[in-house]
Residue, then its C-alpha position, 0 to 999 in steps of 0.5 A: x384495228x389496234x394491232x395496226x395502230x400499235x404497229x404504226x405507233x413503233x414505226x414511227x418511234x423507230x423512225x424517231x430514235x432513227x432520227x435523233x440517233x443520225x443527229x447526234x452522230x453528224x453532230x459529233x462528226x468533223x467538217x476534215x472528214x470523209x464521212x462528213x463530206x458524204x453526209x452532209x455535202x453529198x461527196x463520194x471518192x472513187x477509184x484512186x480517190x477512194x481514200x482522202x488524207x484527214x488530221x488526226x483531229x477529225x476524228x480524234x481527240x488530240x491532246x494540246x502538246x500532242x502534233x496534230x498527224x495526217x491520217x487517211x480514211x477510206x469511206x464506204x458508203x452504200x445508200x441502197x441499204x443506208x450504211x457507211x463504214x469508214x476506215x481510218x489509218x496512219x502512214 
């Protein structure tokens, strides 16, 4: 009985870490990105839209002499297994 409260303890503080760990990254991620797109409005590209033209910006800190380039990115999400890998890039 212990061992199953224990065990139900850490899942829910794995859970929790989990949570904020997610937060925190939506909440550093930009409104030009693919992957904010995909985490907060649901938008998945495919096919020939699979990679989308961003500014350096989005994912960047640019500096405030510095031009503010088009780059791309190419999102790879996969909900089944919960993870996302985004590509990014310049021409």
């Amino acid at each position: 009985m212990l061992f199953r409260q224990l065990r139900t303890n850490a899942k829910a503080e794995i859970n929790e870490v989990k949570y904020n760990r997610l937060k925190e990254f939506l909440s550093n991620l930009k409104g030009g990105s693919v992957a904010f797109e995909v985490f907060t409005k649901g938008i998945s590209y495919y096919g020939e839209e699979s990679s989308q033209q961003i500014w350096k910006s989005d994912w960047f800190e640019v500096k405030d002499d510095e031009p503010d380039y088009k780059f791309y990115e190419f999102c790879l999400f996969v909900p089944s297994f919960n993870y996302m890998i985004s590509v990014i890039w310049e021409k």
